[in-house]
C-alpha positions, 0 to 999 in steps of 0.5 A: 075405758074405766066405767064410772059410776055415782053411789049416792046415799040419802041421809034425808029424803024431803016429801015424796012429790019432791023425790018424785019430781027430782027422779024424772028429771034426774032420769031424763037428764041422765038417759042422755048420758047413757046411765043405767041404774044398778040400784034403785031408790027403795032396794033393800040395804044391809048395812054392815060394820060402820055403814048406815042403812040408808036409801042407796042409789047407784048409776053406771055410765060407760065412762068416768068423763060420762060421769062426771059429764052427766053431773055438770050437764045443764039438764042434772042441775035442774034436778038437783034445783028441783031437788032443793035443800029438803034431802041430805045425801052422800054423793061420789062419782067414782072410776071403775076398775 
């Protein structure tokens, strides 16, 4: 089975009560999917060729159904409600190799 993962980067982040409120909720609606994060908010990013240096988060699952599961499920949306229109970001769910 192909594992999946989200590869997220913010272009925008709003203030930083809303990023913290989005990330617990992301965390606890995601730990029930298994995700394991690979690269957190605040790593150091290099940007080369046409890439932009941007906050980069990326969340691996055992499955790209988990994936995509995880991103539908009921507990994400909160999140993301939580998250409101105050952050603009590049987001993929893509399949393993």
């Amino acid at each position: 089975m192909k594992k999946g993962y989200w590869v997220v980067a913010y272009r925008t982040v709003g203030d930083e009560a809303t990023m913290k409120n989005y990330v617990a909720l992301a965390v606890a609606a995601l730990g029930q999917f298994g995700a394991r994060t690979l690269v957190a908010p605040g790593s150091t990013v290099t940007a080369h060729e046409s890439g932009l240096k941007q906050q980069t988060v990326v969340v691996e699952f055992d499955s790209y159904e988990q994936a995509l599961a995880a991103y539908e499920s009921a507990d994400y949306k909160k999140a993301l409600v939580a998250l409101g229109s105050s952050v603009e970001r590049d987001f993929r769910i893509a399949e393993g190799v």
